[in-house]
C-alpha positions in Angstrom: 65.6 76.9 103.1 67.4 79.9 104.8 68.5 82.9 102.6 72.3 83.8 102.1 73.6 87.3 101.0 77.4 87.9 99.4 78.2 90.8 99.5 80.9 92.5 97.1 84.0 94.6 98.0 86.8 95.6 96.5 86.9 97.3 92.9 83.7 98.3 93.4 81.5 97.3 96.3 78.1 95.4 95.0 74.9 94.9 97.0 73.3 91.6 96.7 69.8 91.9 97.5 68.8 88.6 95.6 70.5 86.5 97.8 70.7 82.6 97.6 68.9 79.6 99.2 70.6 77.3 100.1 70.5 74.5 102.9 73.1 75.9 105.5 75.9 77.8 106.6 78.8 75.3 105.2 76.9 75.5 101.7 77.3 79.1 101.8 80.7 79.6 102.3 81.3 77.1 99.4 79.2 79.6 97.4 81.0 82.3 98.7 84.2 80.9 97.4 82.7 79.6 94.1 81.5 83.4 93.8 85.1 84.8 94.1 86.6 82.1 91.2 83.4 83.2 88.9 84.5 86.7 89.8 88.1 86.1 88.7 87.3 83.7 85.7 85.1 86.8 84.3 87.8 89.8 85.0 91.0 88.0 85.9 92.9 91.4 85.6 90.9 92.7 88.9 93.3 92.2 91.4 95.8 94.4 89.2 93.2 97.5 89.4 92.5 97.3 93.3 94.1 95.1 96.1 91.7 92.7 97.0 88.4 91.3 96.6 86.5 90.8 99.9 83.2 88.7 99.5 81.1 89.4 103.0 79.0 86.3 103.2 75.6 86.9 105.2 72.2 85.5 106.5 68.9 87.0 106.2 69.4 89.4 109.6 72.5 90.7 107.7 75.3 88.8 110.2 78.1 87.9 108.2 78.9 84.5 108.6 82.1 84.6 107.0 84.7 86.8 104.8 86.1 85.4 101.6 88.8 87.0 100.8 91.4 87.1 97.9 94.4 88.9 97.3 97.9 88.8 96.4 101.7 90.1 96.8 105.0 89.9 96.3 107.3 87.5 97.8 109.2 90.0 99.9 106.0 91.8 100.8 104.0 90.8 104.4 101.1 89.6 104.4 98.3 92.2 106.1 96.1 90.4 108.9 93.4 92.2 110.2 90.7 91.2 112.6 
């Protein structure tokens, strides 16, 4: 079973070097967004201490595969896109 990485920014940036197996790339990304709810569940003031959390799901070459990521803002603010 391949090997999937999520790595942590925002706050402060975590390595995972553990990593996960699981059976493929669409089982990751529903990890990767489990991940960010556990995240908030445990310190749901974060996203009042930095701007966002940014989870940087990746396989075992390091390619990310995908970018989880959760923020918020006011109603008359934009929202930022970036590529």
């Amino acid at each position: 079973m391949p090997r999937y990485y999520f790595q942590v920014a925002g706050g402060n940036h975590v390595l995972d070097v553990e990593g996960r197996d699981l059976p493929d790339p669409a089982a990751a990304r529903f990890a990767g967004i489990r991940f960010a709810g556990e995240i908030l569940h445990g310190m749901p003031t974060l996203l009042y201490e930095t701007a966002f959390i940014k989870i940087d799901v990746t396989d075992e070459t390091g390619k990310v595969l995908f970018k989880v990521l959760v923020t918020t803002f006011a109603d008359d603010e934009r929202i930022p896109i970036t590529g």
